[in-house]
C-alpha positions as CSV (number, residue, x, y, z in Angstrom):
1,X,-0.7,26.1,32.1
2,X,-0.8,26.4,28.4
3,X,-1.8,23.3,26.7
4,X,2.1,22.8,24.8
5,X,3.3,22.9,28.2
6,X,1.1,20.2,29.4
7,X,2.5,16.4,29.0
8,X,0.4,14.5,27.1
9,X,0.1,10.5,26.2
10,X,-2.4,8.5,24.3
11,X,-2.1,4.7,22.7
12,X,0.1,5.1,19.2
13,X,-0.9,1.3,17.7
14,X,-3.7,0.4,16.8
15,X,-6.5,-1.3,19.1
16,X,-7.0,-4.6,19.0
17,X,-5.5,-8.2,20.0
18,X,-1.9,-7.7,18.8
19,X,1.7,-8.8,20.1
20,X,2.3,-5.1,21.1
21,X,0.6,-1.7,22.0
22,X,3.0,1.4,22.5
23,X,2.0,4.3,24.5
24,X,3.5,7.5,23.7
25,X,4.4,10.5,26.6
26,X,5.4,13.7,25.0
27,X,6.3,16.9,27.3
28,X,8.2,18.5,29.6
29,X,7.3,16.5,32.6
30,X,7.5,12.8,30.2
31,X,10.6,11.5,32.2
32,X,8.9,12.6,35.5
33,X,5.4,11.2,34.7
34,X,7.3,7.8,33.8
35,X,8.9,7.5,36.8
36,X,6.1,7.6,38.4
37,X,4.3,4.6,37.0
38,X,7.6,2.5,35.9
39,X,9.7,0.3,38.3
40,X,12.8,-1.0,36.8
41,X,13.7,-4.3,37.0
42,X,17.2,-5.9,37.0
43,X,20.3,-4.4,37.7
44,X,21.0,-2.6,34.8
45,X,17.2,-1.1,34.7
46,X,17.1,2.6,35.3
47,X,14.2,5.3,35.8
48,X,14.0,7.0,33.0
49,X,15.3,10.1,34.7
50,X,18.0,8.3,35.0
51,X,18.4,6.7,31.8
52,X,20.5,7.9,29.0
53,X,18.5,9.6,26.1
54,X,17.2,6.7,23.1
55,X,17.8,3.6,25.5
56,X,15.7,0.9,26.1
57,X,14.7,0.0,29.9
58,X,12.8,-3.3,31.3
59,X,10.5,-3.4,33.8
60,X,7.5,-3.0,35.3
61,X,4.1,-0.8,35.2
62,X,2.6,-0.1,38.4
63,X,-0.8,1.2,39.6
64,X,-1.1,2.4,42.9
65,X,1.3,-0.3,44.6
66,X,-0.8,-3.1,41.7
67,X,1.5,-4.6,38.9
68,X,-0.1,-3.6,35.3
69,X,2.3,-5.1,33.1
70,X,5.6,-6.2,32.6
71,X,7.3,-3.9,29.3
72,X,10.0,-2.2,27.5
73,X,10.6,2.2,28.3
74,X,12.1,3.7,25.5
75,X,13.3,7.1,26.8
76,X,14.1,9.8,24.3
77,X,15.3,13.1,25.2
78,X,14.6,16.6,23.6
79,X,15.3,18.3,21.2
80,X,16.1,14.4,19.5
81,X,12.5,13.3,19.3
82,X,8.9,13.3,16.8
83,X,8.0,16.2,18.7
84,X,11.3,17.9,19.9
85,X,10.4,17.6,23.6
86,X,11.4,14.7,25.4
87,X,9.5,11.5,25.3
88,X,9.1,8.2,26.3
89,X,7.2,5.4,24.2
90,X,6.6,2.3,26.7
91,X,5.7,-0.6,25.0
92,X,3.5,-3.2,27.0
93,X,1.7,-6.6,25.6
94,X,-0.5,-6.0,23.0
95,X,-4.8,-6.5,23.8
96,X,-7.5,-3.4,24.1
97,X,-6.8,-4.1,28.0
98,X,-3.2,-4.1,28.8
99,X,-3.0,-1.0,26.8
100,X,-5.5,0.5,28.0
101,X,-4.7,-0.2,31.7
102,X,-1.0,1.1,31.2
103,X,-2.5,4.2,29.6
104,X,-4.4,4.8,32.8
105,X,-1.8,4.2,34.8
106,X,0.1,7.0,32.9
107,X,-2.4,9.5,33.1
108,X,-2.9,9.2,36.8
109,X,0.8,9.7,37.1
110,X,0.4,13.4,35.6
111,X,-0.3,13.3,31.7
112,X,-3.4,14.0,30.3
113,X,-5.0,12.3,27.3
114,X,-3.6,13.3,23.8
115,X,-6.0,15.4,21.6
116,X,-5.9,13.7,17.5
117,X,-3.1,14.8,16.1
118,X,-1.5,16.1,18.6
119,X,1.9,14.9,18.7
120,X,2.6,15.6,15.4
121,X,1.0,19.3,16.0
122,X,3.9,19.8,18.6
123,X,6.3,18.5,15.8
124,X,5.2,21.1,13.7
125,X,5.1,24.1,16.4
126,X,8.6,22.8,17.3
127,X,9.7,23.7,13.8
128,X,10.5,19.2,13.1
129,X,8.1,19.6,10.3
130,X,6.5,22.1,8.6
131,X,2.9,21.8,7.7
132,X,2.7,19.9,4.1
133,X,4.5,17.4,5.7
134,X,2.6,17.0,8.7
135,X,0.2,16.5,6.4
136,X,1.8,13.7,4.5
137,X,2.2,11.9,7.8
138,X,-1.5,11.4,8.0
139,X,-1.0,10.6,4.0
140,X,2.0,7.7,4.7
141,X,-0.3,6.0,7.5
142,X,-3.9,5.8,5.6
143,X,-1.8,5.3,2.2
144,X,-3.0,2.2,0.1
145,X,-1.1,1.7,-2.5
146,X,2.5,1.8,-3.2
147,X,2.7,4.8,-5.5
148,X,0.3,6.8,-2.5
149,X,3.0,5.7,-0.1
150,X,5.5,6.7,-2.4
151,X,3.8,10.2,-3.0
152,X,3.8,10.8,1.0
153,X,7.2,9.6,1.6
154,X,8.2,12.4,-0.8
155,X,6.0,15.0,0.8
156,X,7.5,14.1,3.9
157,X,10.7,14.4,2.8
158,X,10.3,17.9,2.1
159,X,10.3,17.9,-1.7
160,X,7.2,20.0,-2.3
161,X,8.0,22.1,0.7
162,X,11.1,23.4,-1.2
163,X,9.4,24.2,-4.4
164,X,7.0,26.0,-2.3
165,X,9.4,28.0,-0.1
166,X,11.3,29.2,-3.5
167,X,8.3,30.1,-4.8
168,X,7.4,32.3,-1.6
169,X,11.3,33.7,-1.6
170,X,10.3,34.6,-5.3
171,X,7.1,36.5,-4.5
172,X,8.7,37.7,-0.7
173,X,11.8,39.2,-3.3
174,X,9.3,41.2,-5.0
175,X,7.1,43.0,-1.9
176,X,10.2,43.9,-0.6
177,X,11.4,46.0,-3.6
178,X,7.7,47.2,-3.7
179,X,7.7,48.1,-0.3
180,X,11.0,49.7,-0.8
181,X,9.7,52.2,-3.2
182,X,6.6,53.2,-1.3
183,X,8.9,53.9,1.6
184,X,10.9,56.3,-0.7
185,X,7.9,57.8,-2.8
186,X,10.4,60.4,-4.7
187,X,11.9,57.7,-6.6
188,X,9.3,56.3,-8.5
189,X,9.3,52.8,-9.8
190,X,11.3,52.9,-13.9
191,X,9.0,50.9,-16.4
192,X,11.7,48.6,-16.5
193,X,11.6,47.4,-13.2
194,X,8.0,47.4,-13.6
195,X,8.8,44.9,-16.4
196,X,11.0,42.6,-14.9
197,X,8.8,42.9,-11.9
198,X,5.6,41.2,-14.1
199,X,8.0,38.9,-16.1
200,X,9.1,36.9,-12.5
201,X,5.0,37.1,-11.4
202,X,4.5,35.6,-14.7
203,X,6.9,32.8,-14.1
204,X,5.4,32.4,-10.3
205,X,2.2,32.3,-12.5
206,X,3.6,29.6,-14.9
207,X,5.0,27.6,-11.5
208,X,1.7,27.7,-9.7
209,X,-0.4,26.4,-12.7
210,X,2.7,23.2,-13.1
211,X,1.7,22.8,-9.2
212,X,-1.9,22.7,-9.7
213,X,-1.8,20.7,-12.6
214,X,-1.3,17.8,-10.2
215,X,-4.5,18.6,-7.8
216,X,-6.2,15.8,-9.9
217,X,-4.1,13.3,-9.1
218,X,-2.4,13.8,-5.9
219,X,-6.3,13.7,-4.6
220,X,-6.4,10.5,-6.6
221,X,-3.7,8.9,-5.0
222,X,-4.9,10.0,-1.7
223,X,-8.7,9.3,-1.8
224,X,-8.5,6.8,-4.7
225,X,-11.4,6.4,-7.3
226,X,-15.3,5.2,-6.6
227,X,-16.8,2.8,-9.2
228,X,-19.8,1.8,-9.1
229,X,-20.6,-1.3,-10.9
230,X,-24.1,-1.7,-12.1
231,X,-25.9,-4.1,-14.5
232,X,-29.5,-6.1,-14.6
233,X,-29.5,-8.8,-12.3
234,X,-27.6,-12.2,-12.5
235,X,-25.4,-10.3,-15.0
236,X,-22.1,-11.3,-13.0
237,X,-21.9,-7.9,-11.1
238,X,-20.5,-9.2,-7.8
239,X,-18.1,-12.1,-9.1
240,X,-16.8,-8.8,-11.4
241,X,-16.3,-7.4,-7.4
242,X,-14.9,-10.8,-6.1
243,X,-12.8,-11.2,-9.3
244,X,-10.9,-7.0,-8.9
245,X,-10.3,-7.9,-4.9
246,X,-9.3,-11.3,-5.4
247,X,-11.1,-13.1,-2.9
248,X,-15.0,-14.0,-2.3
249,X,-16.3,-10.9,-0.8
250,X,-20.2,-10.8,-2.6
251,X,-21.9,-13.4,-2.2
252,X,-22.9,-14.9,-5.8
253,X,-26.0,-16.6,-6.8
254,X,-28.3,-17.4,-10.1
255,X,-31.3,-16.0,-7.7
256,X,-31.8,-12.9,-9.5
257,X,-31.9,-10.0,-6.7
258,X,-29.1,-11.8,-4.0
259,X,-27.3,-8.3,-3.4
260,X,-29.6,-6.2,-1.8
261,X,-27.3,-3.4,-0.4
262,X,-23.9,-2.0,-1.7
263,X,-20.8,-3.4,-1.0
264,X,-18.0,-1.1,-0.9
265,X,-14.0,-2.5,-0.9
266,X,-11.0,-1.0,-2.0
267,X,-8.5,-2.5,-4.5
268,X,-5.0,-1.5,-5.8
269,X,-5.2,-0.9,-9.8
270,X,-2.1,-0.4,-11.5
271,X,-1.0,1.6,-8.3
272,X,-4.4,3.8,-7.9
273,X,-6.9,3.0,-5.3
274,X,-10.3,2.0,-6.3
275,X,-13.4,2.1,-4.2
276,X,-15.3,-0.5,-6.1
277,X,-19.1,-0.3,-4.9
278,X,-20.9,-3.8,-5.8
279,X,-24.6,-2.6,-6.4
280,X,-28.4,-4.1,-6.2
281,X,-29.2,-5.6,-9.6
282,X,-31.2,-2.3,-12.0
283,X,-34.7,-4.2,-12.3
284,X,-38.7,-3.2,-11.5
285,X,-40.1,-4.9,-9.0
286,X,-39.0,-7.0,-6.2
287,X,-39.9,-6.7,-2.8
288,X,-39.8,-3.6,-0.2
289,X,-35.5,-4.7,0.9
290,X,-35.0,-5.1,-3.3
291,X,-37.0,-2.2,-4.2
292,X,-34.7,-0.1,-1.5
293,X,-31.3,-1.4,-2.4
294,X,-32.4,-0.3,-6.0
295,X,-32.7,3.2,-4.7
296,X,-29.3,2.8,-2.6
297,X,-27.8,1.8,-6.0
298,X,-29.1,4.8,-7.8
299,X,-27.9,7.0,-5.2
300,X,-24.5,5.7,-5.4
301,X,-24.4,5.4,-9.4
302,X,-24.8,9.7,-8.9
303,X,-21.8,9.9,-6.4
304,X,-19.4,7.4,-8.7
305,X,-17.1,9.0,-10.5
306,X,-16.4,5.8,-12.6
307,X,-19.5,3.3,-13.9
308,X,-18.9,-0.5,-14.7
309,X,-21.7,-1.9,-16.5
310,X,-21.3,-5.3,-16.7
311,X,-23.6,-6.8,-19.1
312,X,-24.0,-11.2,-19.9
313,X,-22.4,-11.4,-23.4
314,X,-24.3,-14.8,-24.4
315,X,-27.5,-12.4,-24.1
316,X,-28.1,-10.0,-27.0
317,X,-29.1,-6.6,-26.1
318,X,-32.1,-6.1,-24.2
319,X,-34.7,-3.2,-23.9
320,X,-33.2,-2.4,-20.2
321,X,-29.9,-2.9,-21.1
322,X,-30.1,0.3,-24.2
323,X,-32.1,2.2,-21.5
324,X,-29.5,2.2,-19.1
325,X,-26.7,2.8,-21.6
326,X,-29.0,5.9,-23.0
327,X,-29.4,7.0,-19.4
328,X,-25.7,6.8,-18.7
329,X,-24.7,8.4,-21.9
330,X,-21.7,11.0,-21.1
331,X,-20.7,9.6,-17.8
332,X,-17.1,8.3,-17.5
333,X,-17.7,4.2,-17.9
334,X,-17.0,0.9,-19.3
335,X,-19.0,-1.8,-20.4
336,X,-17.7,-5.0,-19.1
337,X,-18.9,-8.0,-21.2
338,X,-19.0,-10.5,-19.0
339,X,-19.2,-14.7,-20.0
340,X,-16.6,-14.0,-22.7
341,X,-16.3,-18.0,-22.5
342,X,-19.2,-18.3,-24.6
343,X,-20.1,-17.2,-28.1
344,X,-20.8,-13.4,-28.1
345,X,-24.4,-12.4,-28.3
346,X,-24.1,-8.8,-26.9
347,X,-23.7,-5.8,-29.1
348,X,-23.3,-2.5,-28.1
349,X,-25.8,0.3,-30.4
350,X,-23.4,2.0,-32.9
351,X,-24.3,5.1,-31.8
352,X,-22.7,4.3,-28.7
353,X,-18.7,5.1,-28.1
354,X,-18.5,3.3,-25.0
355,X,-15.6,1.1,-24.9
356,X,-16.5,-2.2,-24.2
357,X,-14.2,-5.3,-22.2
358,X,-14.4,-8.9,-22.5
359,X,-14.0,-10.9,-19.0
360,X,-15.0,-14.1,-17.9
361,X,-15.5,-14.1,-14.4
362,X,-15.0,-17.8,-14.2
363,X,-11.7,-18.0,-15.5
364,X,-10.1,-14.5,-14.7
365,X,-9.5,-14.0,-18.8
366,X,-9.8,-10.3,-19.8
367,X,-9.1,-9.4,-16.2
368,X,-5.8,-7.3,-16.4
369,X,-7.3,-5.3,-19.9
370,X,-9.8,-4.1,-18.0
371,X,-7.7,-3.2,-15.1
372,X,-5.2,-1.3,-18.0
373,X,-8.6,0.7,-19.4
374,X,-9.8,1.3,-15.8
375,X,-6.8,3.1,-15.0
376,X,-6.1,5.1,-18.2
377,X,-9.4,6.6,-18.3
378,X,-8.7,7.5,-14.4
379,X,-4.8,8.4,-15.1
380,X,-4.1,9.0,-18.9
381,X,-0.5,8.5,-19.4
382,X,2.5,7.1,-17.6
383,X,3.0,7.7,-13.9
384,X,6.5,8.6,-13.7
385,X,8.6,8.9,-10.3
386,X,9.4,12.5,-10.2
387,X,5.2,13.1,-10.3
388,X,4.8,11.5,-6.9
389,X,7.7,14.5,-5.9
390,X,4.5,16.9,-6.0
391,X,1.2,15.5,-5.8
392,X,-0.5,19.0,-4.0
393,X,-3.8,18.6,-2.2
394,X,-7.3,20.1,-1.9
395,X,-5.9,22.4,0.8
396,X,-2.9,23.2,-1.0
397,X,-4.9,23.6,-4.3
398,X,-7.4,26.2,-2.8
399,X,-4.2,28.2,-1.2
400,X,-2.6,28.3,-5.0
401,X,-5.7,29.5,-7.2
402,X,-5.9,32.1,-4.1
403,X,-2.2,33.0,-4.7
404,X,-2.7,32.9,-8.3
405,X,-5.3,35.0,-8.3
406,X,-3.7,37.8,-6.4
407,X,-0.5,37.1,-8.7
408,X,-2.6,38.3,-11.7
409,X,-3.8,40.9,-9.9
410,X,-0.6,42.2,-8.8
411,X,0.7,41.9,-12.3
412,X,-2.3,44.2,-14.1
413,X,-2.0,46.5,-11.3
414,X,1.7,47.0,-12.2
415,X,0.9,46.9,-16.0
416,X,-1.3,49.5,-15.7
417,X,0.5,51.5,-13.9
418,X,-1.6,51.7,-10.9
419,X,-0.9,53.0,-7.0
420,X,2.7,50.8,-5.5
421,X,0.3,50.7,-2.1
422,X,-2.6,48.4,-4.5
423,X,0.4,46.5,-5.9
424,X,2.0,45.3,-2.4
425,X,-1.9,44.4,-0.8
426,X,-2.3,42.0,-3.5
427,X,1.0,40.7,-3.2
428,X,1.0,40.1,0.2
429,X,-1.9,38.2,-0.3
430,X,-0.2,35.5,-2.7
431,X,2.6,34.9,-0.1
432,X,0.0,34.5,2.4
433,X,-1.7,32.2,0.6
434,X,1.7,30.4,-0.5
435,X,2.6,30.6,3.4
436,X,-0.2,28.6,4.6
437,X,0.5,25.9,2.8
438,X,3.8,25.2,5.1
439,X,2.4,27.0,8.0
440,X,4.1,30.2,7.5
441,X,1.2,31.7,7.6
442,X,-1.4,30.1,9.7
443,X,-4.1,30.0,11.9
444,X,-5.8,27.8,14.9
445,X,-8.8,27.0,13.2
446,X,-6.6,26.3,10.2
447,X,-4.1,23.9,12.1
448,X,-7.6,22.6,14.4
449,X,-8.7,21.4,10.9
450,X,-5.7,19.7,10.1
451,X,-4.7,17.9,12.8
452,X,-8.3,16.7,14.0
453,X,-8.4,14.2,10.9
454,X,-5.2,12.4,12.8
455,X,-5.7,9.5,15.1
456,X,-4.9,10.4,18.7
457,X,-1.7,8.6,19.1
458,X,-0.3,10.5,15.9
């Protein structure tokens, strides 16, 4: 049997002590495999065989003749469904082991276990959605912030999918006239049409480069930012952390050398999602556990995209403190000026352009200006609704400078007059590459990629 044929179920929620686990059946023998585990109870309780298509059935699962659980069936019948087949989404009391049990119960009734992704895969086959927004289903669930979520909703919605399939009409439009005259080679193509034909790859051109012009931030949105802050010790590093999350998450201490290992926790600012790494205190010395959270810290200072110094401002500038803004020099950061309570000792060198923010990490005062410069040297400008319509990904990205590549290719070829055969292979290689990034074009390993970064009830 090929594997789309086969039923498959898996837990959809989350494990984990909750008032409710689901467990989702997709397949052609769902309805059959329920029926198996699932006695109805009451008078109005039906098999799900039996039941009409998106009702609701109480009763009872059963294990080899022992009660499991006592739940809800939801039955759902093709082509109406997530995955076009039918399904049935039972939903039992929540807890790793009720869940689990009912799942059993399932699979010994003739399903096998869900691979990840897998349900939304069959959506996708099934021609429910194509592949950018399978992809923004993974986006929606792991989204943290409301413009991310707002960015996958709009993904999902098809939004991007249609600028895409306009632009692949576009360059489909053109192979076919090229085609066309290499199938009649006694009617050679006019200069004219050759014209016209490099004027629309030059807008496809212009539309690619408005597409990838978002890369930058649609990654941002999905993966967020990493900042690392780093300082001497005792210089208010992780109340900075404790003050951006907005609870106690570092502990805080006047012992010099308290954080030993990097904390990392993720905070909404200004709608972007920052990774905000608390580090070991930059000092000599210490013992072996100091001396190796020092080298964690300079590790993760190298992987940062974003640097907070914070510095004490009721402390001129020391020796270590110009050393590490020397060493930093060039690096995308801010120095945070912390105690801003107190009267201002700290002054940055005047060679150095670094902005610099006053916070007091007592109080909370300064903390929304730093939050403001934080995000405008991540996101310059204002993020406006119809950006989140097109936020394209790394996948997506690598599929456009592929297209757009062949696109320029395609369009010297027919400037300089070259062979019609040269002009169609390259292309057919920018709708290829525009193709796969709905699935139009696509392979196993591609959509095996894809789908294995979805959890297993998705």
């Amino acid at each position: 049997m090929h594997p789309q044929e086969e039923t498959i179920a898996a837990i959809a929620t989350p494990l984990g002590e909750g008032g409710l686990a689901v467990i989702r059946i997709s397949g052609v023998a769902a309805l059959a495999v329920a029926d198996r585990c699932f006695q109805p109870h009451g008078k109005r309780s039906l098999a799900p065989s039996q039941a009409p298509s998106h009702t609701l059935q109480y009763g009872h699962i059963h294990q080899q003749g022992r009660l499991i659980d006592e739940v809800l069936v939801a039955v759902m019948r093709a082509p109406r469904t997530y995955t076009c087949e039918d399904v049935v989404e039972i939903s039992c009391h929540g807890g790793l082991l009720p869940a689990r049990m009912v799942l059993e119960a399932v699979l010994q009734a003739g399903a096998r276990l869900a691979h990840p992704g897998e349900f939304t895969r069959r959506a996708f086959l099934h021609g429910r959605l194509d592949l950018a927004q399978a992809e923004a289903v993974a986006d929606l669930i792991h989204s943290r912030t409301e413009l991310s979520l707002a960015a996958a909703q709009e993904q999902l919605a098809g939004r991007f999918s249609q600028r895409i399939n306009t632009l692949r009409k576009d360059l489909l439009g053109m192979l076919a006239h090229v085609e066309a005259h290499i199938d009649f080679p006694d009617e050679d193509i006019a200069p004219d049409t050759r014209d016209q034909l490099c004027q629309r790859l030059t807008r496809g051109i212009g539309f690619m480069d408005e597409l990838l012009r978002t890369a930058r931030e649609g990654q941002l949105l999905r993966r967020g930012v990493r900042a690392a802050i780093i300082g001497r010790p005792n210089a208010g590093k992780s109340s900075l952390l404790n003050l951006l999350l907005g609870h106690e998450r570092a502990i805080v201490s006047p012992i010099p050398g308290t954080t030993r290992d990097t904390i990392e926790e993720t905070a909404n600012i200004r709608g972007i999602p920052v990774v905000f790494i608390d580090t070991a205190g930059l000092r000599e010395g210490g013992d072996e556990i100091e001396v190796e959270g020092i080298r964690r810290t300079l590790a993760k200072v190298e992987q940062a995209e974003v640097l907070l110094h914070v510095v004490d401002g009721a402390e001129p500038l020391s020796a270590t403190d110009r050393q590490y803004l020397e060493s930093l020099a060039g690096r995308p950061r801010l120095v945070v000026r912390n105690k801003s309570d107190l009267p201002a000792r700290f002054a940055l060198p005047p060679e150095d352009p670094v902005r610099c923010v006053p916070v007091c990490c007592t109080t909370g005062e300064g903390l929304e200006a730093l939050k403001d410069a934080l995000k405008e040297m991540v996101w310059a400008g204002e993020i406006r609704a119809e950006m989140l319509q097109v936020m394209v990904n790394a996948r997506h990205q690598d599929a456009l400078l592929r297209a757009r590549e062949a696109g320029l290719r395609t369009r010297e070829a027919l400037s300089a007059g070259l062979t019609l055969e040269l002009v169609a292979m390259d292309l057919r290689i920018a709708v290829n590459a525009v193709g796969e990034i709905v699935g139009q074009t696509s392979t196993e390993d591609l959509l095996d990629t894809i789908f294995s970064t979805f959890c297993i009830g998705k």
